[in-house]
N, C-alpha and C positions, 0 to 999 in steps of 0.2 A: 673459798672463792678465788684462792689462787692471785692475790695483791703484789704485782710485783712495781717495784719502786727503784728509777732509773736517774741518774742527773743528765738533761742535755749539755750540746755543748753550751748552749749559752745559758747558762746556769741555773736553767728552770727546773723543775720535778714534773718528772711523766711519768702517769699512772697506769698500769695494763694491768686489766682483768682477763684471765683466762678461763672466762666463766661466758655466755653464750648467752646469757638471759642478760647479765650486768653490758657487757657489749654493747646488744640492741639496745638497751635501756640509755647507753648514754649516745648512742649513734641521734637516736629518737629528741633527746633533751639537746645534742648540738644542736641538728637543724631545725627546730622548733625555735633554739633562743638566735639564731641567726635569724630569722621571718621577725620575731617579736622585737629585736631590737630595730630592725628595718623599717617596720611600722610606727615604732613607737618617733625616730625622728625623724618621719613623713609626717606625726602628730606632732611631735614638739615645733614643727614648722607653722602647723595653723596659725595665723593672725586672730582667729575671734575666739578670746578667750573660752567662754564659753562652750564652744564647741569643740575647742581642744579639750578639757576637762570631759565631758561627753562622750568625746573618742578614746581616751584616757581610760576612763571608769570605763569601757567595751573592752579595750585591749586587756586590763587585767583581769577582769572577768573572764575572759577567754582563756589567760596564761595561770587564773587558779584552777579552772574546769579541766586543763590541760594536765596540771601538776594531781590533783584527784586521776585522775584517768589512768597518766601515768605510774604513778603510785599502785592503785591500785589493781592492774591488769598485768604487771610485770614483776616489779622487784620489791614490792613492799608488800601486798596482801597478804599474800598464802606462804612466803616462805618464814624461816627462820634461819635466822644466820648461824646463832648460838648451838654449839655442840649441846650438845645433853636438855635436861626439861628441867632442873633444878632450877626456881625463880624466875620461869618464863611464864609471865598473864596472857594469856591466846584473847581477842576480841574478834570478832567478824564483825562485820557491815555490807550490805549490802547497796552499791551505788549505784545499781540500775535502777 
């Protein structure tokens, strides 16, 4: 997958995939959790309990059907990372 590992300058780690699937896959997981955290403290603002938690249990609901999707329409279903087939278990699922 081509993992390359950089120090910035402020002394974080930045990760580059030079892989095209891995890419989109985390392009897709940025702007998904920029909306999700967006909403979620437009909900952590509600005043009536209640309906915070309501809105709450929607947004994750949404961000686990999102994490299944993503999963498995991109980088986790059909591929396999591991070189060779020695103690690899293959599962399918079908989540249409």
């Amino acid at each position: 997958m081509n993992l390359l590992l950089a120090e910035t300058p402020d002394q974080k780690i930045s990760l580059t995939f030079d892989n095209p699937t891995m890419q989109d896959f985390f392009k897709k997981w940025c702007r998904f959790k920029n909306v999700y955290e967006k909403e979620k403290a437009e909900i952590l603002a509600i005043d009536d309990a209640d309906k915070r938690q309501e809105e709450l249990d929607k947004l994750n609901a949404t961000r686990e059907e999102w994490k299944l999707r993503a999963m498995g329409t991109t980088i986790g279903c059909h591929t396999i990372v591991k070189k060779g087939t020695e103690g690899n278990d293959i599962k399918t699922y079908d989540l249409t």
